[in-house]
C-alpha positions as CSV (number, residue, x, y, z in Angstrom):
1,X,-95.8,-105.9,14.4
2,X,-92.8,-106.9,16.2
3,X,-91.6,-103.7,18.4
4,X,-88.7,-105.7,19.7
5,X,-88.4,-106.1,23.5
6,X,-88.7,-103.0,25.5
7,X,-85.1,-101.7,26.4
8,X,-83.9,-102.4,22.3
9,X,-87.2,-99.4,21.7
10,X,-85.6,-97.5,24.8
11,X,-82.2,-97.8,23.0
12,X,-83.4,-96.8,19.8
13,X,-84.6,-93.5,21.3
14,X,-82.0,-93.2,23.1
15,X,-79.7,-93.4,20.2
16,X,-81.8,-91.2,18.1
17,X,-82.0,-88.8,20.9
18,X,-78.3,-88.8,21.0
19,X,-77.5,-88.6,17.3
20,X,-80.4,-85.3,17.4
21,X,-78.3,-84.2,19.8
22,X,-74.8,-84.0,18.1
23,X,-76.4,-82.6,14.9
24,X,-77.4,-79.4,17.1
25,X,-74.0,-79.4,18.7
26,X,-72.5,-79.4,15.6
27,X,-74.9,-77.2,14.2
28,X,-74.2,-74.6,16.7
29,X,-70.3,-74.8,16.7
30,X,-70.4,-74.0,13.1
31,X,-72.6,-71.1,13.6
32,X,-70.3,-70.2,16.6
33,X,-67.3,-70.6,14.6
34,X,-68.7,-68.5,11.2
35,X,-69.6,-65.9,14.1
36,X,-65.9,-65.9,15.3
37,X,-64.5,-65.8,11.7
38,X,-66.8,-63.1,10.8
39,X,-65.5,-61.2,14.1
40,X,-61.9,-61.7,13.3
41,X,-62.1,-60.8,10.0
42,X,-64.1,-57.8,11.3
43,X,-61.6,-56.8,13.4
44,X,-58.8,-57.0,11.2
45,X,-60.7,-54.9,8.6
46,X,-60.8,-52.6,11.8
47,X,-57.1,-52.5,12.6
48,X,-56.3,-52.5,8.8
49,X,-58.1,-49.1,8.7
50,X,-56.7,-47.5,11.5
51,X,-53.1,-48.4,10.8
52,X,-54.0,-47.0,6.9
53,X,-55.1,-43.7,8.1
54,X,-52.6,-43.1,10.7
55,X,-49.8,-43.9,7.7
56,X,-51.3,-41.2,5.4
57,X,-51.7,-38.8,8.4
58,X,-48.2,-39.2,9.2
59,X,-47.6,-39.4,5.6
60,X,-48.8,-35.7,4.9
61,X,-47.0,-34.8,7.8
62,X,-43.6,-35.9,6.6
63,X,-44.4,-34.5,3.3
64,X,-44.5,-30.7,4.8
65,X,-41.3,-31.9,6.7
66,X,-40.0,-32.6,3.6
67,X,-41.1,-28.8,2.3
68,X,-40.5,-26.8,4.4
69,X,-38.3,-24.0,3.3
70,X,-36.9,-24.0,7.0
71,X,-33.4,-25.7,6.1
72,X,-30.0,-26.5,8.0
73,X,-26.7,-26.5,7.4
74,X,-25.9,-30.1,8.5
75,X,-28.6,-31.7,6.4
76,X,-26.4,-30.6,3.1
77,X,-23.2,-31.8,4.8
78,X,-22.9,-35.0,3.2
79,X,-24.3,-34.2,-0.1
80,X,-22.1,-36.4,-3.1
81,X,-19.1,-34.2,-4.5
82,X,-20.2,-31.3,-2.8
83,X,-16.3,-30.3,-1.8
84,X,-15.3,-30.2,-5.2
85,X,-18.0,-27.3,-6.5
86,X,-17.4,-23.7,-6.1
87,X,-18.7,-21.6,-3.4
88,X,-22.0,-19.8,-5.0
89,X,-22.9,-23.5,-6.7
90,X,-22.0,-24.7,-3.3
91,X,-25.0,-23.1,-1.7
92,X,-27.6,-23.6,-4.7
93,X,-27.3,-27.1,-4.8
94,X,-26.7,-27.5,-0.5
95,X,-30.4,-26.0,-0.6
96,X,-32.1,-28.0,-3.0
97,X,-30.1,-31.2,-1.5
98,X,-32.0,-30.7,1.5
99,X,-35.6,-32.3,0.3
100,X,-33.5,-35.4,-1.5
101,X,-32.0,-35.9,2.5
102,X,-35.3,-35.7,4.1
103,X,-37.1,-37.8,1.8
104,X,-34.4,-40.4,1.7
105,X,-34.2,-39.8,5.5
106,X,-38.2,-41.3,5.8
107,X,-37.9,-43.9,3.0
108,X,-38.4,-46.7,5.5
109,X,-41.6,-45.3,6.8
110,X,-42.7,-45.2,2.7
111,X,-41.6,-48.6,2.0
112,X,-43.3,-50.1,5.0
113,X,-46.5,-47.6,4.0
114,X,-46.5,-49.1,0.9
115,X,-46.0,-52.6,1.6
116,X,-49.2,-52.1,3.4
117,X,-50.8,-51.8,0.4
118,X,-51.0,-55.2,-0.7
119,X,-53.0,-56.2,2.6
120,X,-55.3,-53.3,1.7
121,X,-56.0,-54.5,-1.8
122,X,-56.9,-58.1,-0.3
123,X,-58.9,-56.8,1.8
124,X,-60.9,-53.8,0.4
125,X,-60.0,-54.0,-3.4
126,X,-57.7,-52.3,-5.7
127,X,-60.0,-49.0,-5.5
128,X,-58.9,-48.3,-2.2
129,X,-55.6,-48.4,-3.0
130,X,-55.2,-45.7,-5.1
131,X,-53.6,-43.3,-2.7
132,X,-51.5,-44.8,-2.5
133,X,-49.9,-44.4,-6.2
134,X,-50.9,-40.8,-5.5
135,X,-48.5,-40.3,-2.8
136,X,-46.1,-42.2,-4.7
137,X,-46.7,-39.7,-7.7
138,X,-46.3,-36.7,-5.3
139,X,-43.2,-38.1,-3.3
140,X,-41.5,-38.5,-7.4
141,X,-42.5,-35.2,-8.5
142,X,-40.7,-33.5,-5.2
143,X,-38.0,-35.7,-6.1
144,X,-37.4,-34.7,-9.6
145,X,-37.9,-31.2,-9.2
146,X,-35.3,-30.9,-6.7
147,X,-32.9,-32.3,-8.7
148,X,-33.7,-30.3,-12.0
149,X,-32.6,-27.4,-9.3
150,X,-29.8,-28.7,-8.4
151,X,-28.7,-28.8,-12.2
152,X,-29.3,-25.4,-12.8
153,X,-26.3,-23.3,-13.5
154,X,-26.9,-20.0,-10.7
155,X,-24.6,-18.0,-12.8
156,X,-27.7,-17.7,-15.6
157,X,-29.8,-14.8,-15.1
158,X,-32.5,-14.7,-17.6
159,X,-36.1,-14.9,-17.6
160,X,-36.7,-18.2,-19.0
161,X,-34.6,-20.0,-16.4
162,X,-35.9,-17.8,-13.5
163,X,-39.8,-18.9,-15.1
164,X,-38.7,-22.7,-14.3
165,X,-36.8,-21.8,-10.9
166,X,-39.9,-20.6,-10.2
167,X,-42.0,-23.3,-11.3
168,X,-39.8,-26.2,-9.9
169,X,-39.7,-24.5,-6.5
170,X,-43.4,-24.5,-6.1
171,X,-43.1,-27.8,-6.1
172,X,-40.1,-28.5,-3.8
173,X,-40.9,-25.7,-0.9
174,X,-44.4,-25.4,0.7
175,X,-45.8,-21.9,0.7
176,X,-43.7,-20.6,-2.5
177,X,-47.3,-20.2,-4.4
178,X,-50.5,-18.7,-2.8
179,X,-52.2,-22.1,-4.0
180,X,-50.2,-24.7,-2.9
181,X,-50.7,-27.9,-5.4
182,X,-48.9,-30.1,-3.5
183,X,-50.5,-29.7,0.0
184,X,-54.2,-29.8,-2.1
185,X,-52.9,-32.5,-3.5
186,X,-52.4,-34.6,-0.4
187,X,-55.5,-32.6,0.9
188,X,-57.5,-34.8,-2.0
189,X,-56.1,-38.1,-1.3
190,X,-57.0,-37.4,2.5
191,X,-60.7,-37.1,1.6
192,X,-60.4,-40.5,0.0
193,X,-59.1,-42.3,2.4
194,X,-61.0,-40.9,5.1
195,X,-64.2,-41.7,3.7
196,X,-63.2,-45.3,2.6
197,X,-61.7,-46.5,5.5
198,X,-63.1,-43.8,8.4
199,X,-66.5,-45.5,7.1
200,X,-65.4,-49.2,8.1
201,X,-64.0,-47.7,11.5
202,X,-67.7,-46.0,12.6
203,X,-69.3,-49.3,11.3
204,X,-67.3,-51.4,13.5
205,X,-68.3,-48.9,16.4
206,X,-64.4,-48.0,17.6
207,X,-65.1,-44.0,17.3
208,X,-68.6,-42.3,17.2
């Protein structure tokens, strides 16, 4: 058998060496670079669950804003034909104005909540963006109550439209029932977010 001459078998193992050599290399920089994708990703999961739990924080937090009973004069100021409507209707639609002002005063921070969905759906599945209709559901029914109010006539004093005063106010102001709907509402969609997305935040190690 011909081995060829000496430094052509050095060569060969040489070469062979060498080409062994570049398959581990390359071997190992895809492992290294699935490890750093899988850490990125990781870490964006991370961050995309913080940022979603400080929104619906801050969310239930604007929504008692929104609420609360505690109302001033300048946030009914600039309410549409409001010079043009007698004194006592005046002052029942100025108060039920004031929600409308402070929702449409935080509808950026809702728009950009919301457009935060769509990352949150690509990355965790439509599931976990359900509370996100809910809020929207809760921010419409605030919405429309107030402004069945503000279309009630104060000069009728009967029992049927102080039953639906009544009922559309529990809705607008926080605190006008004993059991608060609303608030348990939000409560709720709290406890769903917290244990979808608190989960992935422990997992990742960023609080204990």
């Amino acid at each position: 058998m011909d081995w060829g001459s000496v430094p052509d078998w050095i060569s060969g193992i040489a070469n062979a060496a060498i080409a062994v050599a570049a398959g581990v290399a390359a071997y190992q920089g895809i492992q290294s670079l699935s490890a750093w994708r899988r850490e990125t990703i990781g870490r964006r999961r991370l961050e995309l669950a913080e940022d979603v739990l400080a929104d619906f924080y801050e969310a239930r937090d604007i929504l008692r804003w929104v609420r609360s009973p505690m109302a001033y004069s300048h946030e009914s100021k600039e309410r549409p034909g409001r010079e043009e409507d007698e004194p006592q209707i005046q002052r029942h639609r100025d108060t039920f104005y004031v929600p409308l002002k402070r929702l449409s005063d935080s509808a950026e921070f809702f728009a950009k909540m919301r457009a935060r969905r769509y990352r949150v759906i690509a990355a965790f599945g439509l599931d976990a963006a359900k509370p996100y209709e809910t809020v929207n559901q809760i921010k419409n029914r605030i919405a429309i109550s107030a402004q069945a109010l503000m279309r009630l006539n104060p000069h009728l004093n009967n029992d049927r439209e102080a039953m639906r005063q009544e009922r559309l106010e529990a809705d607008v102001w926080e605190g006008t029932e004993e059991e608060d709907k609303i608030n348990a509402q939000m409560e709720d969609v709290l406890k769903i977010v917290e244990e979808h997305f608190r989960k992935e935040i422990v997992a990742k190690g960023s609080v204990s």
